[in-house]
Legacy VTK file of the C-alpha trace (Angstrom):
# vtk DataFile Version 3.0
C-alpha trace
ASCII
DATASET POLYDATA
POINTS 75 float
0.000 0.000 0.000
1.346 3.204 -1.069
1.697 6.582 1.673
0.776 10.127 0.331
4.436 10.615 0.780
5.609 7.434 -1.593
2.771 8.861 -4.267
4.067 12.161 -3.865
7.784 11.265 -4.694
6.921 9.048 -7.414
4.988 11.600 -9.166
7.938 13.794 -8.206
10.236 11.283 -9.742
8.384 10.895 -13.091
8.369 14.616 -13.349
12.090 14.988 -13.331
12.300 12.018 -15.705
9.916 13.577 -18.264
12.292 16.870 -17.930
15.608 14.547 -18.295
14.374 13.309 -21.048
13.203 15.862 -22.837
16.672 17.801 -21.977
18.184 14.922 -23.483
15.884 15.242 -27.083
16.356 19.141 -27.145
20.298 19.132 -26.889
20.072 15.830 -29.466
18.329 17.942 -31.906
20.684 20.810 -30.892
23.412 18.789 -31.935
22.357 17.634 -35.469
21.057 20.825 -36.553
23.747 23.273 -35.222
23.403 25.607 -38.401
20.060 26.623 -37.114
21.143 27.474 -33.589
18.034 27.565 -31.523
19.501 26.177 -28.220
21.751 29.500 -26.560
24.226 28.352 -23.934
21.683 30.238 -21.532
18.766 28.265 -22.314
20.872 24.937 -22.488
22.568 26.487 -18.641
18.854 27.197 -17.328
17.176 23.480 -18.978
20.615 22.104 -17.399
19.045 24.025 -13.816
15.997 23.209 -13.399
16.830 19.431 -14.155
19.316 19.683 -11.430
16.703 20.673 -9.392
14.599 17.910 -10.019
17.258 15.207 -9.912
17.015 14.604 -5.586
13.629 12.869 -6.693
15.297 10.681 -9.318
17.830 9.233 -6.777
14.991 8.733 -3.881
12.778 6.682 -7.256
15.862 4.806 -7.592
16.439 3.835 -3.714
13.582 1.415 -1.993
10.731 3.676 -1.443
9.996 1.987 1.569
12.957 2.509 3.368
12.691 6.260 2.221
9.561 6.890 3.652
10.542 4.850 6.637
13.007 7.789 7.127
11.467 10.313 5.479
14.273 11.848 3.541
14.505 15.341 2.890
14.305 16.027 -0.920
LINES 1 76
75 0 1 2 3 4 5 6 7 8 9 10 11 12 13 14 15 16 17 18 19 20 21 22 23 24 25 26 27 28 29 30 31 32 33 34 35 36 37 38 39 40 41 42 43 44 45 46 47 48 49 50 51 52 53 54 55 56 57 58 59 60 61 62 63 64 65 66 67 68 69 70 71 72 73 74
């Protein structure tokens, strides 16, 4: 049986993967089209950001949720 607080950081988690992955697509695309140069090293810095951010919730998916919630990790 899932807590509030295992839903919470799976939903968390999935989040952060959607945002990994779609990091990883725009600097793919970045890459094979370079003449067209949409991608600034600001917006690839600030995409690279707010992944970062979102990457404490990626680690907690990847560790047994139960003993997480059992200690209730800060994220």
């Amino acid at each position: 049986m899932s807590t509030q607080f295992e839903s919470a950081l799976r939903e968390q988690a999935q989040f952060a993967a959607m945002n990994l992955a779609a990091l990883d697509l725009c600097l793919s695309l970045d890459q094979s089209h370079p003449e067209e140069g949409k991608l600034t090293p600001e917006a690839i810095g600030l995409a690279y950001a707010s992944v970062a951010r979102l990457m404490p919730y990626l680690l907690v998916e990847a560790l047994d949720l139960e003993t997480a919630a059992a200690h209730r990790l800060e994220v």
